[in-house]
N, C-alpha and C positions, 0 to 999 in steps of 0.2 A: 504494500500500500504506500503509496507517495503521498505527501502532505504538504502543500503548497500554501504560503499567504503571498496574498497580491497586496501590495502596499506602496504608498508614499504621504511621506509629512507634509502634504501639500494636496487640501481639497481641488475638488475640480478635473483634475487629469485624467479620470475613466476609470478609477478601481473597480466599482463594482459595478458598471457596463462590463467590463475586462472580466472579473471574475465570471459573472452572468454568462457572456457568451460564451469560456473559456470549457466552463462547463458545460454547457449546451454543448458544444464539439464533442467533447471526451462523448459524454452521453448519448451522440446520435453514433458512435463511432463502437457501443456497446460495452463503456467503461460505465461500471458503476460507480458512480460519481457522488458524493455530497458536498454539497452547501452549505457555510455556517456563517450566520448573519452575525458579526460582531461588533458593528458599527449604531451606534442608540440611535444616528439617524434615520435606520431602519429602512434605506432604500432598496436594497436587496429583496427583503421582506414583500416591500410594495410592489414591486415590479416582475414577482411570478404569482402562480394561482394562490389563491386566501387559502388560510389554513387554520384549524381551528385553533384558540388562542390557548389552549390549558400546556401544549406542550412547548419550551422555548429556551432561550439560550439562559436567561436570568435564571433558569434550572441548573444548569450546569455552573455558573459562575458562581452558585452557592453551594453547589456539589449533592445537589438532590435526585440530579439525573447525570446519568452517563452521555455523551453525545448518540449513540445508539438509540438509547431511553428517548432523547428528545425527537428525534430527526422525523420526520414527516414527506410522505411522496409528493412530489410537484409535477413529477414525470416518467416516460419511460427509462428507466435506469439515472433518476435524476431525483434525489432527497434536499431537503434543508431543515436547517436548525434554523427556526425564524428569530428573529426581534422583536419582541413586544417593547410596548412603554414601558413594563418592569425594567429594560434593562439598565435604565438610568440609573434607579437605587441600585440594581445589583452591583452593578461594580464601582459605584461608590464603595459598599461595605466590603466587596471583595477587595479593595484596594489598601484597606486597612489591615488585611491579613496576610502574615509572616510569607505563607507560603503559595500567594497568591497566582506567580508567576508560573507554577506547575498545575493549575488547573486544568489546560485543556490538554496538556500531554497526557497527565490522570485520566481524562475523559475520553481517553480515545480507545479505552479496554474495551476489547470486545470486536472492536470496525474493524480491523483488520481481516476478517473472514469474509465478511459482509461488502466490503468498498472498496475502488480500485485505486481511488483519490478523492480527497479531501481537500478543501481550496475554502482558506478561510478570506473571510473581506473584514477591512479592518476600518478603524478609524483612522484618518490624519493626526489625530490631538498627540502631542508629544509628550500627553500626560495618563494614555487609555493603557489603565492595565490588561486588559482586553486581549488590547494590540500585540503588548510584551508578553503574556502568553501565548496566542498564537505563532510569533517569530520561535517561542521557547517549544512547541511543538511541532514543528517542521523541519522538513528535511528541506527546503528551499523555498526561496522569494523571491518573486516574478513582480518588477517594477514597473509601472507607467509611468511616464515622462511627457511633458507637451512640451513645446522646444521655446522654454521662456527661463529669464534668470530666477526668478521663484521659484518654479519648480527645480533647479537644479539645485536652490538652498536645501529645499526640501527631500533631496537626494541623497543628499551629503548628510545630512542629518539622519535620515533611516538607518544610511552604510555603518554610522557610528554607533548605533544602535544595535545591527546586527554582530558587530562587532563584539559587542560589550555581551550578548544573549550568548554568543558563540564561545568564547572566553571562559566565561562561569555558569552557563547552564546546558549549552547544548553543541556540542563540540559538532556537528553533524550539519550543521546549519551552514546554507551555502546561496548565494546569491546566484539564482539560476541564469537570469537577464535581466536588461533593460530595454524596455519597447516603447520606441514614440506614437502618441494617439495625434489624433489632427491634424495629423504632419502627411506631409507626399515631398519628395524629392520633385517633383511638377509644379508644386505650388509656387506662388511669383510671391514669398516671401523671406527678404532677404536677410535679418534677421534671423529667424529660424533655422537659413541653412547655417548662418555663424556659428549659432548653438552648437546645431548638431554636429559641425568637423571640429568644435571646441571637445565635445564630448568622445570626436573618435581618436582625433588626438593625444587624447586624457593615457597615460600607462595604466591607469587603475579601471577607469569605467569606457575606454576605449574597445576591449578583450569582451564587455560584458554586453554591449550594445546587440540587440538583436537585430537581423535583416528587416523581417516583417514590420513594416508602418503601419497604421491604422489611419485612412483617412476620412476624413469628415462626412458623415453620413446621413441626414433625416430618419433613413429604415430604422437606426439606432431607436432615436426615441419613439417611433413611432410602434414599434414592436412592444418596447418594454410597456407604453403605455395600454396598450392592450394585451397583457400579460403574456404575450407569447415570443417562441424559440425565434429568431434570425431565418432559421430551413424553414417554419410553417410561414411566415409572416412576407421576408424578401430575399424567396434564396437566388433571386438575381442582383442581388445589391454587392455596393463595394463596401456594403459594411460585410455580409455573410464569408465573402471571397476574403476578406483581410483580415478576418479571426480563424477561416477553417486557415487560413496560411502561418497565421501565429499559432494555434496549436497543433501544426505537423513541427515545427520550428521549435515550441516548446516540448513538447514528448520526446525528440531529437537529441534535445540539450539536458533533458532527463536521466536520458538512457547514456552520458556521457560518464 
């Protein structure tokens, strides 16, 4: 079982469109896939089918339920651990506890029989214990990037994070990529392209930069807004074509 968080300290960039479709792929590809909404803004939650509310993540953050215990079908070969509005108290008060940080690797007894991957969506906040959990149970982090000097604060900041989780919690933890959303090497924005030969330039995150772009889409929202997969919704879109191309790309960089 592989265990993926998709992350950046910087809202906005497409984490959990990213996780969303990322999953959808594995799952139309016959990977049993879950979902685990970690983010209190709870857009992930929002943007697949309703689910009933008694089972969710503020369970597991208070260690009531196991991720298994919580997780609920959204799809064929497709679960999630939703977000309620509990989860704001929850991890406030999990935040307060010693051993906060090993929650969801705790909670992940049992999924491994059951799942073929796990792809947590996180918060931005550089303060969600949530977030430092999920990096603490994973075998790697898959970044989005939109090609702005913000987002690249907010890069550098994650890396120092993974760092610090790798060090003393989870030696296993590995930064799988970095993938630009918005971006097309076509676009007449010249800016963007500084960025990005700033970033391949980079010795450190030059190595980590993925091929696959994600360019600018409608289908995107238009999909999620009506709770559905990318393939039922616009499997002729450049949004469908540039996630199935980021997860043959990420499964790739998986198996490395």
């Amino acid at each position: 079982m592989q265990v993926f968080t998709i992350a950046n300290r910087k809202g906005g960039v497409g984490k959990t469109t990213s996780a969303w479709a990322i999953a959808h792929s594995l799952a139309q590809r016959g990977q049993r896939t879950l979902l685990v909404d970690c983010d209190p803004q709870r857009n992930l939650s929002l943007i697949l089918p309703q689910l009933p509310p008694d089972r969710h993540i503020g369970l597991v953050a208070s260690g009531d339920a196991t991720l298994a215990e919580a997780m609920q079908p959204v799809g064929p070969n497709l679960w999630l651990v939703q977000a309620t509005e509990a989860i704001v108290a929850a991890e406030k008060v999990l935040g307060t506890q010693m051993d906060y940080i090993m929650v969801l690797k705790n909670a992940l007894t049992g999924l491994d029989t059951q799942m073929d991957y796990v792809l947590f969506d996180t918060s931005p906040s550089p303060h969600s214990p949530l977030a430092v959990a999920a990096l603490t149970a994973s075998t790697a982090t898959f970044v989005p990037v939109h090609p702005e000097y913000l987002s690249y604060e907010g890069l550098t900041s994650l890396l120092d994070v993974v760092a610090r989780v790798r060090k003393s919690f989870n030696p296993g933890l590995r930064v799988g990529g970095l993938f630009l959303t918005r971006y097309s090497p076509s676009y007449r924005k010249r800016l963007h392209h500084e960025f990005v030969e700033m970033l391949r330039q980079d010795p450190i995150l030059g190595p980590l930069l993925m091929h696959t772009t994600i360019r600018e889409n409608i289908a995107l929202a238009e999909a999620q807004v009506n709770r559905q997969s990318l393939r039922n919704y616009a499997p002729g879109s450049n949004a469908y074509e540039d996630y199935e191309a980021l997860t043959q790309e990420l499964l790739a960089r998986s198996a490395e």
